[in-house]
C-alpha positions, 0 to 999 in steps of 0.5 A: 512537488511531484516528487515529494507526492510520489515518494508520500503516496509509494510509503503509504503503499508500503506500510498497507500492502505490508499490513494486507500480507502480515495479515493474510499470512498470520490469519491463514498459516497461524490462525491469529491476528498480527499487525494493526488492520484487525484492531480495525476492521474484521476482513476474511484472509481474501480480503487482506489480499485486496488490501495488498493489492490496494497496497501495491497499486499505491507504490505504482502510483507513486513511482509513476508519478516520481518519475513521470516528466515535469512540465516545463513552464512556459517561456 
């Protein structure tokens, strides 16, 4: 189980902290708006760094929770 939730939360991870970068990228080097995050919200490029950071912080949640050890169950 502790598996399974690793790998579902480093995903998740993946899929925000690509959105915080595309956008940041396309807002400050492009002047236009890529991915999906500003259908939702309307942030300044700054703030899509927070969500790659966000993005992140869940993928080291997630490897750290893959690979922390299981508790054996009691005898």
């Amino acid at each position: 189980m502790r598996t399974t939730i690793g790998h579902t939360v480093e995903s998740i991870g993946y899929v925000i902290a690509a959105q915080g970068l595309v956008s940041f990228a396309s807002q400050t080097f492009f002047g236009t708006e890529w991915g999906w995050l500003h259908k939702l919200v309307d942030l300044p490029p700054a703030a899509h760094l927070a969500v790659l950071a966000a993005g992140l912080a869940l993928i080291a949640a997630g490897v750290k929770t893959r690979k922390a050890p299981q508790p054996r169950p009691a005898a």
